[in-house]
N, C-alpha and C positions, 0 to 999 in steps of 0.2 A: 504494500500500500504506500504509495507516495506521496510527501507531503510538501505541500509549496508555503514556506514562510515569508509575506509582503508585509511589508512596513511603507506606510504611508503618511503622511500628514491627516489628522481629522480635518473634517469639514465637509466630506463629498456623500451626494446622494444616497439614500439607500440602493437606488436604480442602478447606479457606476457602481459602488462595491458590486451588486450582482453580476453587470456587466463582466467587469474585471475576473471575479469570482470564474463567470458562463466561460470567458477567452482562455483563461491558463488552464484551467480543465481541460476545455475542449483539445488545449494543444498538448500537454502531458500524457493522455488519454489516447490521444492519434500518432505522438512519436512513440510511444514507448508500447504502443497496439493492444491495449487493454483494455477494458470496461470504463467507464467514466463514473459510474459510481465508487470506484478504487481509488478515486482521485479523493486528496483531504487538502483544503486549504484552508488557511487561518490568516487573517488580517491585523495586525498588530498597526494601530493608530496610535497619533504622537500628538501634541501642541505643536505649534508654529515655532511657541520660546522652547520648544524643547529639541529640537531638529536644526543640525545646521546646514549650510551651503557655502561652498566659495568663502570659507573661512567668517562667517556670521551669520549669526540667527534670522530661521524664514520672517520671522516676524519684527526684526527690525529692517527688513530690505523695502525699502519704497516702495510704495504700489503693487507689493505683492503677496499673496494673503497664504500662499502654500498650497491653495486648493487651488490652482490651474490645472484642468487637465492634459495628461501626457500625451506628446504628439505621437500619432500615428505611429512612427517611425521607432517611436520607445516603447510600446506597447508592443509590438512586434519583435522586435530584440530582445525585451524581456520574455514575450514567449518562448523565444528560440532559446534562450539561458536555461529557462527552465526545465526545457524540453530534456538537455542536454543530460 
C-alpha cells in the first residue's frame, strides 16, 4: 500500500484538496499498475508564518497569501515524483 505525504500551505478549497487528492492517486495507481483504492494519501497543512520560501516566510512576502494554486506544470512533476 502506498502512501503519498503532501505538505501544503492551509487555505485551499475542500474541492482542490480533492482535486489534488483524485490526481496523485490516479497517477500512483497507473505507474505502479495497481488498484487505486491501494493508494493512501495524507495532506499535512501548514500557516503561511509557518512555511518558508526563498529564505522568508509565505506570509510576510507581499501580495502573497501561500494559497496560489500550483501551475500546471508542478502539478505534473509532482505526479511524476511520486509516481516514481
Amino acid at each position: 500500500m502506498p502512501i503519498a505525504l503532501i505538505k501544503i500551505i492551509e487555505g485551499r478549497s475542500a474541492e482542490k484538496k480533492r482535486k489534488l487528492i483524485e490526481s496523485v492517486s490516479r497517477a500512483m495507481a497507473e505507474s505502479l499498475e495497481m488498484p487505486i483504492d491501494g493508494v493512501r494519501v495524507l495532506l499535512d497543512e501548514y500557516p503561511a508564518d509557518r512555511w518558508g520560501r526563498g529564505g522568508r516566510l509565505v506570509s510576510d512576502s507581499p501580495g502573497k497569501t501561500g494559497t496560489e494554486p500550483p501551475s500546471a506544470e508542478v502539478i505534473e512533476a509532482t505526479a511524476k515524483l511520486l509516481a516514481n
